[in-house]
KOLGU-4560 file (N, C-alpha, C; in nm, 3 decimals, padded with zeros to 5 digits):
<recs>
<n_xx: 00.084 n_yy: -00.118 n_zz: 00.000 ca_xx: 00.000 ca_yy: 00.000 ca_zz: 00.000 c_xx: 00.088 c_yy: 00.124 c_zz: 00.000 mol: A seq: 1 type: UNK>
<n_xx: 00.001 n_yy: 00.220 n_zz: -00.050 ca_xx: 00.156 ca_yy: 00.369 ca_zz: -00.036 c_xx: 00.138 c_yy: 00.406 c_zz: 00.070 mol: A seq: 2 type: UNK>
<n_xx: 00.215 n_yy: 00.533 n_zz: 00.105 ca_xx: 00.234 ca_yy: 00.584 ca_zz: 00.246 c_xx: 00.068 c_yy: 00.646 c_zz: 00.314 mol: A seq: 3 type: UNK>
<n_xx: 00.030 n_yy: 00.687 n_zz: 00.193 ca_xx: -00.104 ca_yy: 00.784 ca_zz: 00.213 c_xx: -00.219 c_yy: 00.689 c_zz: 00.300 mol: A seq: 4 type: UNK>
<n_xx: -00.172 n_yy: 00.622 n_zz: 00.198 ca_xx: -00.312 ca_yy: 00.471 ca_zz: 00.248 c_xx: -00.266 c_yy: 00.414 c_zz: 00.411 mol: A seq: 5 type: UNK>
<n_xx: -00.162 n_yy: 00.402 n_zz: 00.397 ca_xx: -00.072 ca_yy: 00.340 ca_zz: 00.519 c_xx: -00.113 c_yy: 00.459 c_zz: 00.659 mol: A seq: 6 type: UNK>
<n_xx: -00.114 n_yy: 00.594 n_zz: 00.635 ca_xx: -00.165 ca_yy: 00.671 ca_zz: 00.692 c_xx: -00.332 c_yy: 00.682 c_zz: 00.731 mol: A seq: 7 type: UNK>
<n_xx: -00.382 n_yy: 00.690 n_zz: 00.671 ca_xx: -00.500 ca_yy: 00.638 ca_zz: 00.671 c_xx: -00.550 c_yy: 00.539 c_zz: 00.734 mol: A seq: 8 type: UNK>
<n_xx: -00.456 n_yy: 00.428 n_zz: 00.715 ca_xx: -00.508 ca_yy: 00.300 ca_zz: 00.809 c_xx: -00.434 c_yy: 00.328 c_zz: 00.939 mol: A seq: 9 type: UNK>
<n_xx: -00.372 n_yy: 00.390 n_zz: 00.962 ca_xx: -00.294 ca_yy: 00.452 ca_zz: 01.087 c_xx: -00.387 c_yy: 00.499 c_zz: 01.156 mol: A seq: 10 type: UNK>
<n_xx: -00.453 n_yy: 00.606 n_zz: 01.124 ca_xx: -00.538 ca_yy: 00.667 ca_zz: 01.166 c_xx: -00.642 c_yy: 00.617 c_zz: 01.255 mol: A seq: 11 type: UNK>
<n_xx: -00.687 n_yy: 00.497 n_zz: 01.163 ca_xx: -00.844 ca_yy: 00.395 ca_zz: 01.186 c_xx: -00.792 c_yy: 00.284 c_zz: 01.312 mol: A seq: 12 type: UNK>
<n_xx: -00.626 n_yy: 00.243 n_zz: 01.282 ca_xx: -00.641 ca_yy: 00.143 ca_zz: 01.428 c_xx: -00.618 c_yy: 00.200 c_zz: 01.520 mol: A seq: 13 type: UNK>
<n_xx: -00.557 n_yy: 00.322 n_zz: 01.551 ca_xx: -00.545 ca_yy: 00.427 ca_zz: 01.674 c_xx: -00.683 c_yy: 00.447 c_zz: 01.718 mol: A seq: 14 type: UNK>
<n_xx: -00.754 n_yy: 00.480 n_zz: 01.629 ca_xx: -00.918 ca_yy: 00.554 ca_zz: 01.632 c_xx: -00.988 c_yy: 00.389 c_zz: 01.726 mol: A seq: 15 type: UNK>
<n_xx: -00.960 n_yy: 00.285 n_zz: 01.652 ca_xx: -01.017 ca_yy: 00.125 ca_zz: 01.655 c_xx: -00.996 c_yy: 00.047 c_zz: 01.812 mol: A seq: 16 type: UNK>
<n_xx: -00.885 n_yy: 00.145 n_zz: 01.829 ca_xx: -00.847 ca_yy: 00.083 ca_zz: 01.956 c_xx: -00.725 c_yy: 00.003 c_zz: 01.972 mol: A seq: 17 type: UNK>
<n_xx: -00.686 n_yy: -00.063 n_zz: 01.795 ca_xx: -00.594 ca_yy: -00.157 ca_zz: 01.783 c_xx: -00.420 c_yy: -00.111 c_zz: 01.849 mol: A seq: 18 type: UNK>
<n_xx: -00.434 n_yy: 00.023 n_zz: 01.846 ca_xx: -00.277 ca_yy: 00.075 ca_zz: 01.924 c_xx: -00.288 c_yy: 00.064 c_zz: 02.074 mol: A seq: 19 type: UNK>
<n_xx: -00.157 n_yy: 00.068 n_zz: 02.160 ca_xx: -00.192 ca_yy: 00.085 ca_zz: 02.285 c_xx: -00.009 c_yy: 00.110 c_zz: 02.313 mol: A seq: 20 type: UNK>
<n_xx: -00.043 n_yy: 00.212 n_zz: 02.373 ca_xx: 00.076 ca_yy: 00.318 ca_zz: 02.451 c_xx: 00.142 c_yy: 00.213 c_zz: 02.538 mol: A seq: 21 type: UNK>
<n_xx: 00.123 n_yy: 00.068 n_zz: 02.547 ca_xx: 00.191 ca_yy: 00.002 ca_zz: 02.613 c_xx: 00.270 c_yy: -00.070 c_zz: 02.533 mol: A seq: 22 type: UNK>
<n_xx: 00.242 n_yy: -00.089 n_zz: 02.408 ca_xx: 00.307 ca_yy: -00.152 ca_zz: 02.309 c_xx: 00.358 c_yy: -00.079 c_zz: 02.183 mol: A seq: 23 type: UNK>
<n_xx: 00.421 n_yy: 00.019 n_zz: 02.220 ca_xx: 00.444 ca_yy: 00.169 ca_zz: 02.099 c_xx: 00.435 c_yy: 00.085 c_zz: 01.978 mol: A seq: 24 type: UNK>
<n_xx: 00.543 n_yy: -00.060 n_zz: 01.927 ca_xx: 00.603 ca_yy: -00.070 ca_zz: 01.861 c_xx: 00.495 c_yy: -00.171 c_zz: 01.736 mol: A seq: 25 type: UNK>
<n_xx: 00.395 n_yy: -00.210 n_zz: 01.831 ca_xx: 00.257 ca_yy: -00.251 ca_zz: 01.742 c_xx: 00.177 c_yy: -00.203 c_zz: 01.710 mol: A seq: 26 type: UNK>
<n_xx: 00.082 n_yy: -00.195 n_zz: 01.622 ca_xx: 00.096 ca_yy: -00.295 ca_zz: 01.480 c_xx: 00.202 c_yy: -00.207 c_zz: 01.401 mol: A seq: 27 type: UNK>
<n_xx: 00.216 n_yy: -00.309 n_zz: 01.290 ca_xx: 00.291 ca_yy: -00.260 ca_zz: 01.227 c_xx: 00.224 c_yy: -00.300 c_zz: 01.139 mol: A seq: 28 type: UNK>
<n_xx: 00.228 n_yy: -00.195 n_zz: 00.985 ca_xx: 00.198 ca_yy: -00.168 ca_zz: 00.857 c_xx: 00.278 c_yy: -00.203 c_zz: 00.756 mol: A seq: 29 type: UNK>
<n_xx: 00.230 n_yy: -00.300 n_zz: 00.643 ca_xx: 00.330 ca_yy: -00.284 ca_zz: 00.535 c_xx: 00.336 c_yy: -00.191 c_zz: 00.419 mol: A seq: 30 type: UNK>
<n_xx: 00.413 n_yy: -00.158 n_zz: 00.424 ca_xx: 00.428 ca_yy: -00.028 ca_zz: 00.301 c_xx: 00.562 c_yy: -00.043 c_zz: 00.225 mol: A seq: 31 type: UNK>
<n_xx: 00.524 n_yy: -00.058 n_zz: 00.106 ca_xx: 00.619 ca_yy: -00.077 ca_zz: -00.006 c_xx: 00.728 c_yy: -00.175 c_zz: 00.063 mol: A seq: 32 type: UNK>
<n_xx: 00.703 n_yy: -00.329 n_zz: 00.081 ca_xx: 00.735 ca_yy: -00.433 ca_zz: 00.109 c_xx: 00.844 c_yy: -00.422 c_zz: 00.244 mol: A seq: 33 type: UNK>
<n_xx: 00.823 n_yy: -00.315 n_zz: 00.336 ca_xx: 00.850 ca_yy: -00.289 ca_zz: 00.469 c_xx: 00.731 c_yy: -00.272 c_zz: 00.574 mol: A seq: 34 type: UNK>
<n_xx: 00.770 n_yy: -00.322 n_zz: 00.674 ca_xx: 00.688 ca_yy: -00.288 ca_zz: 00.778 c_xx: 00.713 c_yy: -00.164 c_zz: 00.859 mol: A seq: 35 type: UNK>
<n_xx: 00.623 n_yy: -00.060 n_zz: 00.889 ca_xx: 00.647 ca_yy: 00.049 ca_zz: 00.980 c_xx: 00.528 c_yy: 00.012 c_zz: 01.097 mol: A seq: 36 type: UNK>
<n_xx: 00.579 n_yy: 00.084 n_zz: 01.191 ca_xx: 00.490 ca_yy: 00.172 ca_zz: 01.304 c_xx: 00.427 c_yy: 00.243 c_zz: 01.299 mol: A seq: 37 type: UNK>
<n_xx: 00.312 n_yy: 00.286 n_zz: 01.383 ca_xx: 00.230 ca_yy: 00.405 ca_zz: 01.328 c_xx: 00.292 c_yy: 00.546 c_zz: 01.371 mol: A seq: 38 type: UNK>
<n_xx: 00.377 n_yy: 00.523 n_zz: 01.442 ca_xx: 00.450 ca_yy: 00.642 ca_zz: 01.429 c_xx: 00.575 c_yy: 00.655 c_zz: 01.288 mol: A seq: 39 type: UNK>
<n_xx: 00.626 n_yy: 00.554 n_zz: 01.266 ca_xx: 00.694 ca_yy: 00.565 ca_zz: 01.180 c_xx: 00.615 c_yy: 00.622 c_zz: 01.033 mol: A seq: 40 type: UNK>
<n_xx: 00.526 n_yy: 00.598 n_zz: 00.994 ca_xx: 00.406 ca_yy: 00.625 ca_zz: 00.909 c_xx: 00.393 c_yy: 00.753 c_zz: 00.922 mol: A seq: 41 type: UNK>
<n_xx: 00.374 n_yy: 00.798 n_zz: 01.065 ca_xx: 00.323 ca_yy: 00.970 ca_zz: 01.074 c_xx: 00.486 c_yy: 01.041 c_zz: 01.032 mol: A seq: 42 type: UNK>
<n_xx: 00.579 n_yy: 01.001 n_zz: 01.077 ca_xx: 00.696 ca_yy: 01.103 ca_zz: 01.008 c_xx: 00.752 c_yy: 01.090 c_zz: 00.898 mol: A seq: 43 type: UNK>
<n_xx: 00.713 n_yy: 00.981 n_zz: 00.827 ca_xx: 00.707 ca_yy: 01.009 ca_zz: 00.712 c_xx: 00.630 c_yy: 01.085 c_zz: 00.615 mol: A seq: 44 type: UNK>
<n_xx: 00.524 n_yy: 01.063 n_zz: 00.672 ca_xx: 00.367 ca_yy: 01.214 ca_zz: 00.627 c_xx: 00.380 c_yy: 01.370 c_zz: 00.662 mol: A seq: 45 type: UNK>
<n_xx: 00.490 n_yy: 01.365 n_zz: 00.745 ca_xx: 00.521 ca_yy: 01.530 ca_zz: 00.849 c_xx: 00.560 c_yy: 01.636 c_zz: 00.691 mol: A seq: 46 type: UNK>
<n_xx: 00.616 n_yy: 01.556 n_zz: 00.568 ca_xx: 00.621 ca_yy: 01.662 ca_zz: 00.494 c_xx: 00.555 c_yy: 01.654 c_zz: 00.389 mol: A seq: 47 type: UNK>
<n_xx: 00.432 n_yy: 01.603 n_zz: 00.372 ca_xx: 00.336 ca_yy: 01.581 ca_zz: 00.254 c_xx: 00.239 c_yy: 01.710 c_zz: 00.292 mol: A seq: 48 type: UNK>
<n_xx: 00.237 n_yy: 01.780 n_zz: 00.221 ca_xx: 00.152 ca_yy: 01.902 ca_zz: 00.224 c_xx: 00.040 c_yy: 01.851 c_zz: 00.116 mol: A seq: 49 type: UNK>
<n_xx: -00.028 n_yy: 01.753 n_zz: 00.125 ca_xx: -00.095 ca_yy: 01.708 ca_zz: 00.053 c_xx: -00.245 c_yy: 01.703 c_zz: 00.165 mol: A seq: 50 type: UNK>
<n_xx: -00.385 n_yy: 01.761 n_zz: 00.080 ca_xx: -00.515 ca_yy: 01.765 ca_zz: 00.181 c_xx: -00.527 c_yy: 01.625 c_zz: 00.247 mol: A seq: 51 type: UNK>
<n_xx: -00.536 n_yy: 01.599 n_zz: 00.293 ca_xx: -00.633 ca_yy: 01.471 ca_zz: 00.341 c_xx: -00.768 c_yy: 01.415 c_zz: 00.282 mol: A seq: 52 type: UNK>
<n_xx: -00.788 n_yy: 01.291 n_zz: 00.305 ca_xx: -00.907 ca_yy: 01.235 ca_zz: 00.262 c_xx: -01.006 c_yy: 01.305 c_zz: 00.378 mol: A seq: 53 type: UNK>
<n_xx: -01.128 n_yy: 01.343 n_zz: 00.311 ca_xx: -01.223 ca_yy: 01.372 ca_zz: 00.454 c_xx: -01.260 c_yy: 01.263 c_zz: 00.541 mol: A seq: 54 type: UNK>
<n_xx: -01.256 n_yy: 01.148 n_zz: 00.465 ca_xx: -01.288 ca_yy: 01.038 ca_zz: 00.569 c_xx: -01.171 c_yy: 01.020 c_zz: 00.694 mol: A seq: 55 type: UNK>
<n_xx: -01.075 n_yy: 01.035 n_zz: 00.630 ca_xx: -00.882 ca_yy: 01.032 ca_zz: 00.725 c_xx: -00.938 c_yy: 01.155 c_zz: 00.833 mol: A seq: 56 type: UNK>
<n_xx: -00.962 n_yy: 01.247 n_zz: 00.782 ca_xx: -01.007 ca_yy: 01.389 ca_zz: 00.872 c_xx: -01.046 c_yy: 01.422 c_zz: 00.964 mol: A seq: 57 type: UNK>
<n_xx: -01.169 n_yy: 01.316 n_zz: 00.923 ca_xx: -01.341 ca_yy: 01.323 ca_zz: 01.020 c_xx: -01.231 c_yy: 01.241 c_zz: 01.154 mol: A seq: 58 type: UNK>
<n_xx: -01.219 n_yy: 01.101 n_zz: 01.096 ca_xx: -01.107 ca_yy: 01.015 ca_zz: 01.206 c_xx: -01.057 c_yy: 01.058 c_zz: 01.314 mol: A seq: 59 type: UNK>
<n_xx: -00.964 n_yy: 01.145 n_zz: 01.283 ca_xx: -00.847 ca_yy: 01.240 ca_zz: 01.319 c_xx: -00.918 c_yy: 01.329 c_zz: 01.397 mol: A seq: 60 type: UNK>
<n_xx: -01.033 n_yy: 01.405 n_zz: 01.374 ca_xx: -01.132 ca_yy: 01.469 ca_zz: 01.480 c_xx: -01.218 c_yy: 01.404 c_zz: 01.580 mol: A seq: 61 type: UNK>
<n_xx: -01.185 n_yy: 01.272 n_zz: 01.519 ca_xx: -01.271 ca_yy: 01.205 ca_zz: 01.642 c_xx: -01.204 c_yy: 01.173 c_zz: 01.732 mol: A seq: 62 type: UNK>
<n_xx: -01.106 n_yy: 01.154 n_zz: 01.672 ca_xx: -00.979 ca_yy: 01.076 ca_zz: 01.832 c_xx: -00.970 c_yy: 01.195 c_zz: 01.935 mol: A seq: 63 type: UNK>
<n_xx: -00.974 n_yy: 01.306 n_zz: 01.841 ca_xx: -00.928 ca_yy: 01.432 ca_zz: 01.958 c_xx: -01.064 c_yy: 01.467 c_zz: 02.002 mol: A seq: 64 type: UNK>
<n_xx: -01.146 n_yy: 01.375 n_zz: 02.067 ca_xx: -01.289 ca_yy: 01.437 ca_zz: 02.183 c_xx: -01.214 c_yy: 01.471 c_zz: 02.278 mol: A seq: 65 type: UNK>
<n_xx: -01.065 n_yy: 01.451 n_zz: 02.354 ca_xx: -01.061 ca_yy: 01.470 ca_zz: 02.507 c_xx: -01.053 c_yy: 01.677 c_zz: 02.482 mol: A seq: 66 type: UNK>
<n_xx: -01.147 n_yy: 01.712 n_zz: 02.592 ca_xx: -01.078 ca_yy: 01.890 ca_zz: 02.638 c_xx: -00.896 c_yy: 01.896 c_zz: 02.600 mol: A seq: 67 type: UNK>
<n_xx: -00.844 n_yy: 01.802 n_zz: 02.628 ca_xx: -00.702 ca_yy: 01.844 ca_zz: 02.630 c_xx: -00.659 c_yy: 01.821 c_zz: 02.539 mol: A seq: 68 type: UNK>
<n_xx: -00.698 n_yy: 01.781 n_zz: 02.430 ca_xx: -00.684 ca_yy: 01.764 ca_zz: 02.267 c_xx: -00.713 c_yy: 01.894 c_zz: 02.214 mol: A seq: 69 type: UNK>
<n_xx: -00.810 n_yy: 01.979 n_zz: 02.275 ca_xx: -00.846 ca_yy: 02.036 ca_zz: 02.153 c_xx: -00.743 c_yy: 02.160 c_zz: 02.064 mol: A seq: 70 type: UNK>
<n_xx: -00.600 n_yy: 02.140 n_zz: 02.127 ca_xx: -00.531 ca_yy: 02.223 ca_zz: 02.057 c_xx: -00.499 c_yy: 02.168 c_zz: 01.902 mol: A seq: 71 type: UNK>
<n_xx: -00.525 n_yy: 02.041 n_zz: 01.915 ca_xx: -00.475 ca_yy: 01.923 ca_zz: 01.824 c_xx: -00.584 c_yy: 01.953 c_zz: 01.673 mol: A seq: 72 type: UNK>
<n_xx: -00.703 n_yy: 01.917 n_zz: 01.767 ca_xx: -00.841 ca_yy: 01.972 ca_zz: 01.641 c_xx: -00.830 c_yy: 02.140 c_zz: 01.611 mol: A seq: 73 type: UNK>
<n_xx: -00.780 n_yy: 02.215 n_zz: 01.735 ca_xx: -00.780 ca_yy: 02.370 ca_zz: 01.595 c_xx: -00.661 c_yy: 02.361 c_zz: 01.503 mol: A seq: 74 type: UNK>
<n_xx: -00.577 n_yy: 02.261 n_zz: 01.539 ca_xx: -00.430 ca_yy: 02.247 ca_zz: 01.481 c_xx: -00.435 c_yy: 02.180 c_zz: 01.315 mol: A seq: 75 type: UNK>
<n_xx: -00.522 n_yy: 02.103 n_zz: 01.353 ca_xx: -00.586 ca_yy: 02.020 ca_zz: 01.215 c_xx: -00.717 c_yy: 02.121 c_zz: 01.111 mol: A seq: 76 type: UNK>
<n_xx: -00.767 n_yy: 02.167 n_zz: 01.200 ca_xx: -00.868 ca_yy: 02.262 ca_zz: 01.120 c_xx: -00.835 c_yy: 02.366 c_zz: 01.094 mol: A seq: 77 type: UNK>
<n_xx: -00.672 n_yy: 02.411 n_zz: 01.095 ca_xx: -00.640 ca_yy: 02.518 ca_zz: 01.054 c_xx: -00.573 c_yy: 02.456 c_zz: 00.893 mol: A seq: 78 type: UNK>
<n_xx: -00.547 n_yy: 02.339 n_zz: 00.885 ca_xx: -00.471 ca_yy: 02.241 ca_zz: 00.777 c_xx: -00.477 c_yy: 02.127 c_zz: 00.739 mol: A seq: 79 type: UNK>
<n_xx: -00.575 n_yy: 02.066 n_zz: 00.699 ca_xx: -00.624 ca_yy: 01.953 ca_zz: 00.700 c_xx: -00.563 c_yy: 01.884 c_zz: 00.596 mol: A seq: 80 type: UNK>
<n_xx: -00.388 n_yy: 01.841 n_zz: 00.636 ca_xx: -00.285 ca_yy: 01.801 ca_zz: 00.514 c_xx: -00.249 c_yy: 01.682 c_zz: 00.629 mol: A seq: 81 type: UNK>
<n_xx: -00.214 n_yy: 01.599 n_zz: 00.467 ca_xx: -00.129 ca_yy: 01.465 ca_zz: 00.540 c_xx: -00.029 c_yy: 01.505 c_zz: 00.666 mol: A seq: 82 type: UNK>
<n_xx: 00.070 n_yy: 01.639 n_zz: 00.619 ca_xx: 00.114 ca_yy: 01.736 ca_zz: 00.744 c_xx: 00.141 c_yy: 01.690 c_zz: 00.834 mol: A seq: 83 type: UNK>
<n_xx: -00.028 n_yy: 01.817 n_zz: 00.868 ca_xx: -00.066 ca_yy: 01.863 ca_zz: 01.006 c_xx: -00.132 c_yy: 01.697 c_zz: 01.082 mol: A seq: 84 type: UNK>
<n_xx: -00.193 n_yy: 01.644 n_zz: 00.977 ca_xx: -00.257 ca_yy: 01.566 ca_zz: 01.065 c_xx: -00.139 c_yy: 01.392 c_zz: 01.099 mol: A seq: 85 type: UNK>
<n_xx: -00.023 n_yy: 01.408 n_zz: 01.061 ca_xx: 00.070 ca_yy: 01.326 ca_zz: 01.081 c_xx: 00.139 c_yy: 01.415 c_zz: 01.219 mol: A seq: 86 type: UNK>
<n_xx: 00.144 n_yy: 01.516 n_zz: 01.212 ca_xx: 00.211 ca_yy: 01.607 ca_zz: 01.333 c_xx: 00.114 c_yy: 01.563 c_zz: 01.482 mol: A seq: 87 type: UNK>
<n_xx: -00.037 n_yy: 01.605 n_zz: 01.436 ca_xx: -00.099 ca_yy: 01.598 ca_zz: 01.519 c_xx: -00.111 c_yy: 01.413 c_zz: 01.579 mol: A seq: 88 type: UNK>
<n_xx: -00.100 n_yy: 01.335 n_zz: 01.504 ca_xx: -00.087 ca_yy: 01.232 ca_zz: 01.549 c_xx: -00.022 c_yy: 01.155 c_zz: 01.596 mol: A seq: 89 type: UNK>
<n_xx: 00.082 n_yy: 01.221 n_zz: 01.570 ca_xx: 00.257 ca_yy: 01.206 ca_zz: 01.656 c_xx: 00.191 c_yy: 01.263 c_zz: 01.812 mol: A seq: 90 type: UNK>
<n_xx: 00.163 n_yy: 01.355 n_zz: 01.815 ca_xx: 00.155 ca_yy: 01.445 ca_zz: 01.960 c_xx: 00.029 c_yy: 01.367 c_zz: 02.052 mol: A seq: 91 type: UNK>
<n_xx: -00.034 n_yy: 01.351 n_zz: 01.974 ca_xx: -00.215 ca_yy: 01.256 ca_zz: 02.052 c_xx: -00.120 c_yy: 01.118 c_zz: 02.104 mol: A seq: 92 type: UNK>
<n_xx: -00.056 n_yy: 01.082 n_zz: 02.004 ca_xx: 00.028 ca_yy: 00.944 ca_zz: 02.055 c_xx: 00.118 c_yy: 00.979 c_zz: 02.224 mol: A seq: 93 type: UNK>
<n_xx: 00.173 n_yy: 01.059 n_zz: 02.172 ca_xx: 00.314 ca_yy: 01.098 ca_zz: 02.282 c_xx: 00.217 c_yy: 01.132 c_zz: 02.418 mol: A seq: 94 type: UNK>
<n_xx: 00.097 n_yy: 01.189 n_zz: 02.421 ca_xx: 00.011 ca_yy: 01.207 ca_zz: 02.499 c_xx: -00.001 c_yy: 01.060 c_zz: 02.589 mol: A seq: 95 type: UNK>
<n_xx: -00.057 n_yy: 00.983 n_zz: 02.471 ca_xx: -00.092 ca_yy: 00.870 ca_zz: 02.517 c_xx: 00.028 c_yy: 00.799 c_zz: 02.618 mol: A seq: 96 type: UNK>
<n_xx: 00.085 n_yy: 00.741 n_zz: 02.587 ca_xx: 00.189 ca_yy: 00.713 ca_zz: 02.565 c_xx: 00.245 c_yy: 00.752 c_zz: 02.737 mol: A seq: 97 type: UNK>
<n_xx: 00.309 n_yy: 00.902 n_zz: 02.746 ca_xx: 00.299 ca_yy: 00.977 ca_zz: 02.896 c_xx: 00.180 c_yy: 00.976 c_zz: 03.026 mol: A seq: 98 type: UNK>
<n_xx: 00.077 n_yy: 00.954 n_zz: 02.958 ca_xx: -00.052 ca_yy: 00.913 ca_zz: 03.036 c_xx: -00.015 c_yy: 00.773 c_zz: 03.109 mol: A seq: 99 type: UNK>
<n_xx: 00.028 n_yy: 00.686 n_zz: 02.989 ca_xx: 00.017 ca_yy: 00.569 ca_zz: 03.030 c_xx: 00.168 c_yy: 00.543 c_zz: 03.127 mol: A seq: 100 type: UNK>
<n_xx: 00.295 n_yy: 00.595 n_zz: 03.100 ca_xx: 00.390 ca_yy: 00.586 ca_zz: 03.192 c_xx: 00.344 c_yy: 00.652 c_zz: 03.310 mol: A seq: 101 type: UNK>
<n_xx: 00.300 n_yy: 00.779 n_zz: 03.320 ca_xx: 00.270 ca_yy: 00.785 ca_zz: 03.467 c_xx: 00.145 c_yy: 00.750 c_zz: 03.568 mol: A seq: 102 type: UNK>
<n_xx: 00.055 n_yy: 00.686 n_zz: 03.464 ca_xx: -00.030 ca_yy: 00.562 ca_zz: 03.552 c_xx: 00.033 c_yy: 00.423 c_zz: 03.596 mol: A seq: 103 type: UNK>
<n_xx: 00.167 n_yy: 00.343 n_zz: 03.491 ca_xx: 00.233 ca_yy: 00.244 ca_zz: 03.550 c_xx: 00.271 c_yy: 00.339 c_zz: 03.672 mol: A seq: 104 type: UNK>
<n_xx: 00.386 n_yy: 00.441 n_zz: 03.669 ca_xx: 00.468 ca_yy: 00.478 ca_zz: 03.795 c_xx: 00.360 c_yy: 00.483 c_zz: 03.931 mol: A seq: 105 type: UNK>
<n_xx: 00.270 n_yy: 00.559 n_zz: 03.928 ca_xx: 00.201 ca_yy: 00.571 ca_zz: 04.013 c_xx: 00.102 c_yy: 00.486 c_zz: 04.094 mol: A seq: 106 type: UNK>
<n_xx: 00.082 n_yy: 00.341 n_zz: 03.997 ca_xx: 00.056 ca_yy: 00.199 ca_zz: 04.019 c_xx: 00.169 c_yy: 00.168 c_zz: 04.105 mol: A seq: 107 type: UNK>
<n_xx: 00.271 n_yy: 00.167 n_zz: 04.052 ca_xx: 00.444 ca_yy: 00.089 ca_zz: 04.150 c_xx: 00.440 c_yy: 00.162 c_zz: 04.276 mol: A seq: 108 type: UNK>
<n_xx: 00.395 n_yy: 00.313 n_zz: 04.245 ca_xx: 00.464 ca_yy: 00.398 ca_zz: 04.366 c_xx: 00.348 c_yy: 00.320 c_zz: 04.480 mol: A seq: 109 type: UNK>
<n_xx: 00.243 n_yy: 00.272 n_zz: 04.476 ca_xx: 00.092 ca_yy: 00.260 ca_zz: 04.595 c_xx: 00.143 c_yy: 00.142 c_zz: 04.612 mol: A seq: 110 type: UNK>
<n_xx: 00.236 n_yy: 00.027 n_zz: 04.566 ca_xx: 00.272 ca_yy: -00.117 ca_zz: 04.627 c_xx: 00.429 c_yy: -00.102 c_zz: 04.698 mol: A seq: 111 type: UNK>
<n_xx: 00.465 n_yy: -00.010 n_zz: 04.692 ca_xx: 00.579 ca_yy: 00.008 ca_zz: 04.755 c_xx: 00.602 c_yy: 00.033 c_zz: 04.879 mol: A seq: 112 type: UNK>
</recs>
């Protein structure tokens, strides 16, 4: 599949549930007979100034319901490019991701 598509389906297993901030390094995507990450996918998209599919879009606005996203959705609705919305999905991740390290730490810290 090309990168675009590969993005796209990036989008849908983050959205799906299929990612999890405990396992950065799964799933992985094949694209042009390599496997990436869905982060690896988004930095490769960081310089496609190319619009987005509205369906990729709508996605991408849905993941960001939390209040503390919403810098993410004016960030995307100011640019609704492979881009912005590879930037923004780098950052929703890294979110994740920090959420989830300091719920392990703070799990360890209450058995200690």
């Amino acid at each position: 599949m090309s990168e675009q598509e590969a993005f796209g389906w990036a989008v849908r297993v983050v959205r799906l549930g299929d990612w999890s901030p405990s396992i950065t390094q799964l799933p992985k995507l094949e694209v042009a007979d390599r496997l990436l990450t869905i982060q690896d996918i988004c930095e490769r998209e960081q310089s496609r100034d190319v619009p987005l599919p509205q369906g990729v879009a709508d996605d991408l606005f849905a993941l960001f319901d939390r209040a503390s996203d919403a810098d993410l959705r004016v960030d995307l609705k100011s640019s609704e490019t492979y881009s912005t919305g590879a930037k923004c999905l780098l950052e929703f991740l890294g979110r994740r991701e920090a959420e989830y390290r300091d719920n392990e730490e703070r799990t360890r810290s209450t058995f200690i």
